[in-house]
C-alpha positions as CSV (number, residue, x, y, z in Angstrom):
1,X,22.3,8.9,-5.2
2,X,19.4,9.8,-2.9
3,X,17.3,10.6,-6.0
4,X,18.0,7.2,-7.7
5,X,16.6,5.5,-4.3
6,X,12.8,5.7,-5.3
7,X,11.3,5.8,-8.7
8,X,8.2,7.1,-10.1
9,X,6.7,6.5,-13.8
10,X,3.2,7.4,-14.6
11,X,1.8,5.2,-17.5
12,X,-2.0,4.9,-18.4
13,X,-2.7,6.8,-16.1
14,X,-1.2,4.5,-13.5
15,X,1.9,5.6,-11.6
16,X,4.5,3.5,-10.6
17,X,6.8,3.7,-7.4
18,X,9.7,1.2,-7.5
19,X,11.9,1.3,-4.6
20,X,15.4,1.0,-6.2
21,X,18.1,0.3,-3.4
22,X,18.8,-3.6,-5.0
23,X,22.5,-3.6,-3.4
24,X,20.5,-3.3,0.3
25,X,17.2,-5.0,-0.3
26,X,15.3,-1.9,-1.3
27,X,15.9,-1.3,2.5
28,X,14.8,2.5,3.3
29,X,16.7,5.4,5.5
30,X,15.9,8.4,6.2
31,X,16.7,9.6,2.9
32,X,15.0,7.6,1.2
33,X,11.5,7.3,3.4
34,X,11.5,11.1,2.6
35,X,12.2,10.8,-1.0
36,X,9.2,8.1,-1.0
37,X,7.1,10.9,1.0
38,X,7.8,12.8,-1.8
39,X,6.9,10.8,-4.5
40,X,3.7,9.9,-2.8
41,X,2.9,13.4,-2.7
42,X,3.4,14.0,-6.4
43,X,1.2,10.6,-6.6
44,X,-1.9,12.5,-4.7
45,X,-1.4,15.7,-6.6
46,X,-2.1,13.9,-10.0
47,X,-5.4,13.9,-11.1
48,X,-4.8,12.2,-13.8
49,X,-4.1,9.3,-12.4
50,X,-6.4,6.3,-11.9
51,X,-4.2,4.2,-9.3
52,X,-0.4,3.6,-7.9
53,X,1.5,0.4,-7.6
54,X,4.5,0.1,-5.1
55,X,7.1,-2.5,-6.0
56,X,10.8,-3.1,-5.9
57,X,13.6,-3.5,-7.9
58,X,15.4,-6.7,-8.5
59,X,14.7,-9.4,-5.8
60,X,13.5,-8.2,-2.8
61,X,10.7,-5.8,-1.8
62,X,11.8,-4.2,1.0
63,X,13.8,-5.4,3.5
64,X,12.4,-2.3,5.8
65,X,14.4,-0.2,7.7
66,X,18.4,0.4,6.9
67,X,19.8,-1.7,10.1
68,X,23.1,-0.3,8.6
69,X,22.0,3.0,9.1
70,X,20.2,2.5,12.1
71,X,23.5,2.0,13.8
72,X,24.5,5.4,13.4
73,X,21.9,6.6,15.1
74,X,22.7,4.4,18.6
75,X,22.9,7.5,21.2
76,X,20.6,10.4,19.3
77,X,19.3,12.6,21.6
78,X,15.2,11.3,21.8
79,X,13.8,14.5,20.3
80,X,16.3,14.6,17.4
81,X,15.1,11.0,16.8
82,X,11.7,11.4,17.1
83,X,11.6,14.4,14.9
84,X,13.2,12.3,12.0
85,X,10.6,9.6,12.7
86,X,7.7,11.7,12.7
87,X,8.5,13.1,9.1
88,X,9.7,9.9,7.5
89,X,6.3,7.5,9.3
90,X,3.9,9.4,7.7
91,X,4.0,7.1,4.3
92,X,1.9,4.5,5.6
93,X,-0.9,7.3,7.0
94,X,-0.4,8.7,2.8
95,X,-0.8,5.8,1.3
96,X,-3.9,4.6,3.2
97,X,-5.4,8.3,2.8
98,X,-4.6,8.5,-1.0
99,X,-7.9,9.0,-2.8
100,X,-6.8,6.2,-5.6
101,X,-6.3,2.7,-4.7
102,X,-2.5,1.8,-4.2
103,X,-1.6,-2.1,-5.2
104,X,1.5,-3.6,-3.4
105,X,3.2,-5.9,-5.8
106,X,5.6,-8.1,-3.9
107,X,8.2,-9.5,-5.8
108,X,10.1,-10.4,-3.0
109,X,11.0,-10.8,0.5
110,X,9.2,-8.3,2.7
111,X,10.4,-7.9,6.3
112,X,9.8,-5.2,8.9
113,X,9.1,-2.1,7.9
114,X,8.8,-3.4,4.2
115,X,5.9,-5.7,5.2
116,X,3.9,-3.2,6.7
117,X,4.1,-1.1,3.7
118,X,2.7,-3.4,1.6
119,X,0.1,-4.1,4.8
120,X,-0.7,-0.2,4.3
121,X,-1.7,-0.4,0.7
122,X,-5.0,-1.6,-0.1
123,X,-4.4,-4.5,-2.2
124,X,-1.3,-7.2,-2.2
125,X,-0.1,-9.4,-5.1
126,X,2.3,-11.6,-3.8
127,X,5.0,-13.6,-6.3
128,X,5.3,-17.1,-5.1
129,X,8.6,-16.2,-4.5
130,X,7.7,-13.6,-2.2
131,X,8.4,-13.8,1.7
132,X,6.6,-11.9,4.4
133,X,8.5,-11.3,8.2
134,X,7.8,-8.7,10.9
135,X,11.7,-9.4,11.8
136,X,11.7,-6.1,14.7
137,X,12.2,-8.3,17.5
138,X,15.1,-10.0,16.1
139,X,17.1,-6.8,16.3
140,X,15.4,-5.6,19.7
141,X,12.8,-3.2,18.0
142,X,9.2,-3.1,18.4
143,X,7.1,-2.6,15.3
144,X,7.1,0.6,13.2
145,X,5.7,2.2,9.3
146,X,1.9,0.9,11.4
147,X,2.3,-2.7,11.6
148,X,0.6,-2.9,15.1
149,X,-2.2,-1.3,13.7
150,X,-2.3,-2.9,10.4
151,X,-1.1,-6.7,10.8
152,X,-4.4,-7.8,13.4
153,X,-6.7,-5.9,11.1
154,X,-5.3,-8.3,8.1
155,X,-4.7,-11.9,10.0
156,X,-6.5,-11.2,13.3
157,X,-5.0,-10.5,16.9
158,X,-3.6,-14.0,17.8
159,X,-2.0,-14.4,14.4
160,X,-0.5,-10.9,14.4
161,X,1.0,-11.8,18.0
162,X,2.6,-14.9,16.8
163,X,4.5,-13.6,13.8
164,X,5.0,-10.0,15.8
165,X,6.4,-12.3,18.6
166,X,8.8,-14.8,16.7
167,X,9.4,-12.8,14.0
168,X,9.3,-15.8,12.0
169,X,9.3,-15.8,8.1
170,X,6.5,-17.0,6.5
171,X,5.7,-17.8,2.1
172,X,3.6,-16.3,0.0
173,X,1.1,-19.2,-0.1
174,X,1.1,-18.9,4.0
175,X,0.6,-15.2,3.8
176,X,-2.4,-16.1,1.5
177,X,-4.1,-18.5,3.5
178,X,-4.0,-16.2,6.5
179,X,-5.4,-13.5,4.7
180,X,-2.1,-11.0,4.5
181,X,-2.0,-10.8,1.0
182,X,-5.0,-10.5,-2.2
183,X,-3.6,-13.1,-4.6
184,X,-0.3,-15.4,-5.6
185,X,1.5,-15.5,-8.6
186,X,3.9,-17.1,-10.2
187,X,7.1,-14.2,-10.6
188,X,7.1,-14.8,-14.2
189,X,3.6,-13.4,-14.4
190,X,3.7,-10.7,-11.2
191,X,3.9,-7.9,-13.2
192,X,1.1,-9.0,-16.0
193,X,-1.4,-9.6,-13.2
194,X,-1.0,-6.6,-11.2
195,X,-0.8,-4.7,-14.6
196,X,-4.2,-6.5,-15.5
197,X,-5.8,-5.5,-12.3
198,X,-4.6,-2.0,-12.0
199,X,-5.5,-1.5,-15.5
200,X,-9.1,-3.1,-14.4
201,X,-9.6,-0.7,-11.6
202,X,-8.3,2.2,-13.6
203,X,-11.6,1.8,-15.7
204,X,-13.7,1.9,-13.2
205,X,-15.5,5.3,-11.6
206,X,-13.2,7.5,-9.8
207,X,-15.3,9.0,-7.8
208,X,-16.8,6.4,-6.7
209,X,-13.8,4.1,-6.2
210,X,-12.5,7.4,-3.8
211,X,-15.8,6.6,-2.0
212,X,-15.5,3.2,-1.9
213,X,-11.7,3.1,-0.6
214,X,-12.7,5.8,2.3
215,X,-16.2,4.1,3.4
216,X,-14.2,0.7,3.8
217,X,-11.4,2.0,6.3
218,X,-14.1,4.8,7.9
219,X,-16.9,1.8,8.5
220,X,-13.8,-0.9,9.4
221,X,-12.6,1.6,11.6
222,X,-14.4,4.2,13.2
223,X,-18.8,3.8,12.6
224,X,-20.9,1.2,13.7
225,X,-23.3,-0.7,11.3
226,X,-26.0,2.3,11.8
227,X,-23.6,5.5,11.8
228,X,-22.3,3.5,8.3
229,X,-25.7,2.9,6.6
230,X,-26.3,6.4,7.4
231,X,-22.9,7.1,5.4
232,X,-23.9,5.3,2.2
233,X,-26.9,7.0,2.1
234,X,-24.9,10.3,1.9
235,X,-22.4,9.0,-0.9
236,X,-24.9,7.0,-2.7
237,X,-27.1,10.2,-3.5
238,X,-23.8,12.1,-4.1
239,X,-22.7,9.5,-6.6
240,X,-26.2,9.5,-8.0
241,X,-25.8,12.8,-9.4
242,X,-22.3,12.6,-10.9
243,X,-22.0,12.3,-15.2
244,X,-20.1,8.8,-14.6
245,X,-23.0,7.2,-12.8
246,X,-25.4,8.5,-15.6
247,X,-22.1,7.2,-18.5
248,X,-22.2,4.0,-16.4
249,X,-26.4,3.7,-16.5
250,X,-26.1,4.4,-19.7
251,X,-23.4,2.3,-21.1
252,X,-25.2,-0.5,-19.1
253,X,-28.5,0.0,-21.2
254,X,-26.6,-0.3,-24.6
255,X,-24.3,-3.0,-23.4
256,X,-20.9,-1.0,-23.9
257,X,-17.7,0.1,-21.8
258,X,-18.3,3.1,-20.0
259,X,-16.0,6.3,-20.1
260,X,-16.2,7.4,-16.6
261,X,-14.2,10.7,-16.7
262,X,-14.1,11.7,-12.8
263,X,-17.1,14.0,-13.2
């Protein structure tokens, strides 16, 4: 069932979104990029929550789009197409603009579409079991789900041509050396270490890490060096005045854990 396709569980104050579609890969159709909008949605609507990991169920992460159900739609008229695209290729564009950090934990192959989700989330652990492919070619596609935009900001240009190109499969521990993922695990301990830094991150700041996740893509993407210091001086003197920078200060000066509350 379309419901059953995407999961969501919320849990110290970290949520959860598990794509559950283990007899396909996790691969996503239309239905279910739309019931991952969805959950994504509910995701940003939570204030309670500190951050969001995306994985998937059993051994794959996501093998990206439904080629199965691709097929059907040979001969759509272009605007009935494009309307179903435009609705269902906003994730990545969510995910980067989400105010909370979102962790990619790979525990498996991710290929097309499902690689550059994981490329749209702001941090990747990979399993060592983990495989990374931006297959489109190989079926006569060009990328999709932002991986022309996201790959040669990860690996650089002539990198992101090669594997765009070939379509060639690379492992985890290549994906780490080229700079497309954070950190490798072994799969027994995937889970612990992304619970570990989620849970790290969770205690930090809210506020600021909001800041901190915009200011990144903003001064990566769209300032210069002097628009940017301009921009820090802005969000440094609004952070200034927030109760968690005075918890932090505080809990600094008497060598404790601060209890930032988002305020």
């Amino acid at each position: 069932m379309d419901e059953e396709s995407i999961l969501l569980k919320k849990e110290e104050r970290i949520a959860t979104i598990t794509l559950n579609r283990q007899d396909k890969l996790n691969a996503l159709d239309w239905p279910a990029q739309r019931l991952l909008g969805q959950k994504l949605d509910e995701v940003a609507e939570d204030e309670e929550l500190r951050i969001l990991i995306i994985t998937g169920a059993g051994r794959a992460f996501c093998a990206g789009g439904d080629v199965s159900a691709q097929k059907s739609r040979v001969g759509m008229k272009v605007a009935e197409r494009k309307a179903g695209m435009k609705v269902n290729l906003k994730n990545p564009v969510k995910i980067r603009k989400m105010s909370i950090p979102v962790i990619a934990m790979v525990n498996g192959a991710a290929v097309g579409a499902g690689c550059n989700l994981a490329l749209a989330c702001d941090i990747i652990i990979a399993s060592d079991k983990a495989r990374f492919s931006q297959a489109f070619v190989k079926v006569g596609l060009a990328q999709d789900y932002g991986g022309s935009h996201l790959l040669p900001r990860s690996v650089g240009t002539k990198k992101a041509c090669e594997l765009a190109f070939t379509g060639d499969i690379i492992d985890a521990n290549e994906a780490l050396r080229i700079g497309l993922v954070n950190k490798v695990v072994p799969a027994e301990e995937l889970e612990k270490v992304t619970k570990e830094m989620a849970l790290k991150i969770a205690s930090r700041a809210p506020l600021a890490i909001s800041i901190v996740k915009q200011s990144i893509y903003d001064g990566f993407e769209r300032f210069d060096l002097e628009t940017t210091l301009e921009y820090e001086m802005y969000t440094q003197g609004f952070c200034s005045d927030t109760d968690d920078h005075k918890e932090g200060a505080t809990a600094f000066l008497e060598k404790r854990d601060p209890n930032f509350k988002g305020m």
